[in-house]
C-alpha positions as CSV (number, residue, x, y, z in Angstrom):
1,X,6.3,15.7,-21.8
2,X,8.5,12.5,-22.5
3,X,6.9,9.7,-23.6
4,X,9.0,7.9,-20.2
5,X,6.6,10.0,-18.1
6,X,2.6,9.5,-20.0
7,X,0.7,6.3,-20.5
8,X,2.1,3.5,-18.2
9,X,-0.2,1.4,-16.3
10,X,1.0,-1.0,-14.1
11,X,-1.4,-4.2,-12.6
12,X,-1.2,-6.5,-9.6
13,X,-1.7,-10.7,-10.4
14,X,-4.8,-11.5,-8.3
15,X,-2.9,-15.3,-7.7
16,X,0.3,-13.4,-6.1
17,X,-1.9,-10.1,-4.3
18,X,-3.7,-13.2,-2.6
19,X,-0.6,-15.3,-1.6
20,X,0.9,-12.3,-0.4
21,X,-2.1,-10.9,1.4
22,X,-2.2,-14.2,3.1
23,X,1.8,-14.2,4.5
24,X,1.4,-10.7,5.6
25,X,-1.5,-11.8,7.7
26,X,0.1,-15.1,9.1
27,X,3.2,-12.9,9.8
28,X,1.0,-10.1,12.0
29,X,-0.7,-13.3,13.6
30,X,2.6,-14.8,14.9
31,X,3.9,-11.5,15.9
32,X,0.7,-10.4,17.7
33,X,0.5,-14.2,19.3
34,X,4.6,-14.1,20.4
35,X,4.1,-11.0,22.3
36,X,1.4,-12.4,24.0
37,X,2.9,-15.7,25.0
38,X,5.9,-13.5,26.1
39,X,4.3,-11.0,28.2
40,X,1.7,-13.6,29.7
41,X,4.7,-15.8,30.6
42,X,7.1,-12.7,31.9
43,X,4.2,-11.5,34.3
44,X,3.7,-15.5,35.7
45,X,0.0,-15.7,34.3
46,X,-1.6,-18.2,32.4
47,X,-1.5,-18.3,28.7
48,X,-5.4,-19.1,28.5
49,X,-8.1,-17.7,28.9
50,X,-7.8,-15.5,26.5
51,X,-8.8,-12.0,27.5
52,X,-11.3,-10.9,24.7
53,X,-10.1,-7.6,23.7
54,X,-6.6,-9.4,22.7
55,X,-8.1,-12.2,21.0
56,X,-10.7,-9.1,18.8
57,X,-7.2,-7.0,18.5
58,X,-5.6,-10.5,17.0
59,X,-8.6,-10.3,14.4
60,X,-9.0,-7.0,13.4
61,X,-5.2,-5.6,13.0
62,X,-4.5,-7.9,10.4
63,X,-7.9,-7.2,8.4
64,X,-7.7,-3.2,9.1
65,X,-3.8,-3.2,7.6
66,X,-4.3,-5.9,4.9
67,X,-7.2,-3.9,3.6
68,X,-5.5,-0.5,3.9
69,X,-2.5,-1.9,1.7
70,X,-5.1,-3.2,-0.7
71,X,-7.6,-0.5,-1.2
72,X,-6.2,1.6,-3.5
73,X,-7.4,-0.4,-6.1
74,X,-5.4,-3.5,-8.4
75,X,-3.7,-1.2,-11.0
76,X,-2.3,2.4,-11.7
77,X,-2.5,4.6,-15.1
78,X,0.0,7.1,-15.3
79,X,-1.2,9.9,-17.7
80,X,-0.1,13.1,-18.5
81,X,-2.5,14.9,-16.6
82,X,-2.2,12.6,-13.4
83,X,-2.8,9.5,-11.7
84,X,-5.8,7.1,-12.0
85,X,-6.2,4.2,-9.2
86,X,-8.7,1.2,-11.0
87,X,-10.5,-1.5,-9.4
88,X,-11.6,-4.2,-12.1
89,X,-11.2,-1.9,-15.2
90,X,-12.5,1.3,-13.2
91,X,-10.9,4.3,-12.0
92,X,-11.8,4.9,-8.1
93,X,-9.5,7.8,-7.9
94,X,-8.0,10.5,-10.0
95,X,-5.1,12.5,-8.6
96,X,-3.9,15.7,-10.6
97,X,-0.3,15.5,-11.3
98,X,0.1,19.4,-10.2
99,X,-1.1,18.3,-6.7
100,X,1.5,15.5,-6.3
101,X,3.7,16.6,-3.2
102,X,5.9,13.5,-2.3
103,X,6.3,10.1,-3.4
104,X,8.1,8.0,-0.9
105,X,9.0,4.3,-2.5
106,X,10.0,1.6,0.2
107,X,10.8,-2.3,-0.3
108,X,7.0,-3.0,0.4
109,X,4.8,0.3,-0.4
110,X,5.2,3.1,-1.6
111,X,3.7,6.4,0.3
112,X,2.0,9.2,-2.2
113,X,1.4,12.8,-0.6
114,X,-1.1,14.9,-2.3
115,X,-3.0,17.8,-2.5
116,X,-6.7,17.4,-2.2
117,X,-9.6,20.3,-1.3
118,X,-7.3,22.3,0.0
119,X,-5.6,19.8,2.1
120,X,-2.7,17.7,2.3
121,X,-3.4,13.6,2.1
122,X,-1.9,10.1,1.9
123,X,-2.3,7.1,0.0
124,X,-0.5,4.3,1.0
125,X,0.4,1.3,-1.8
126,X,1.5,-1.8,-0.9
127,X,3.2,-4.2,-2.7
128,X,0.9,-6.9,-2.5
129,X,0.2,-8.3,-6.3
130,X,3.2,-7.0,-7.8
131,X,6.7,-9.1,-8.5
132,X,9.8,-7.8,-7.4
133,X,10.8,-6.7,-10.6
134,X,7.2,-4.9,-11.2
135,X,7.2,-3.2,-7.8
136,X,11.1,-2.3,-8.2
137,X,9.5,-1.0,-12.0
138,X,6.7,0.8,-10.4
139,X,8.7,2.5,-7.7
140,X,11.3,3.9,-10.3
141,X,8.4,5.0,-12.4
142,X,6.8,6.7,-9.9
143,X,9.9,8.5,-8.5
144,X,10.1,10.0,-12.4
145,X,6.7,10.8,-12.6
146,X,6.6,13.1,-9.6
147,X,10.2,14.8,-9.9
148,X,9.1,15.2,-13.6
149,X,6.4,16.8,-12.1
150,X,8.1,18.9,-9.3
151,X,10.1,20.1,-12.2
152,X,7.6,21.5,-14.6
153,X,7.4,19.2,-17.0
154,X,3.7,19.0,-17.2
């Protein structure tokens, strides 16, 4: 096992996970309230009332996505034997290395297929907390650490 592959950990800035948290809400606000001032006005109704499903829809997307790109934890050990999720110092989560199926790195999260009691699951990370050049970092690093993986090097 390269020393490229073991013993990287990689944090989110709570200051920058928190601006970022909040522009990925205000961005799902103004999309969710656009398409409801365009439909309202393409079928001739009135923009209020409100109809209360839409305005609990306009509340809980956000929070259900935000907190699905967050709850992984705030930082990420590589080790040689796997991959540990921590929250404030902790791990939450320890996936075996051998069980690693995919990793699928994108400008904004990064998908992680694994194995798990005998079934196939899916951890979404987002990019919230990181800088550019720490995400772009952690991507890289964790495209290595699976195909290292894929490839026997365990």
């Amino acid at each position: 096992m390269s020393e490229s592959t073991t013993g990287k950990e990689f944090s989110t800035d709570p200051s920058l996970r928190a601006r970022q948290v909040a522009m990925l809400v205000s961005k799902l606000l103004l999309v969710i309230c656009v398409s409801y001032v365009v439909t309202r006005l393409a079928a001739g109704g009135l923009l209020l009332p409100m109809p209360i499903y839409l305005f609990l829809i306009a509340l809980v997307l956000p929070t259900v996505l935000c907190l699905g790109r967050t709850a992984w934890g705030n930082a990420i050990r590589f080790n040689e034997d796997g991959i540990e999720f921590l929250r404030q110092g902790r791990t939450i989560q320890h996936i075996p290395r051998a069980s690693i199926q995919s990793v699928r790195p994108k400008s904004n999260s990064i998908t992680l297929r694994y194995t798990a009691d005998a079934a196939s699951k899916m951890k979404v990370i987002g990019n919230e907390g990181f800088s550019k050049a720490a995400w772009q970092d952690l991507c890289d690093y964790f495209e290595n650490y699976s195909a290292a993986s894929r490839s026997g090097d365990r």
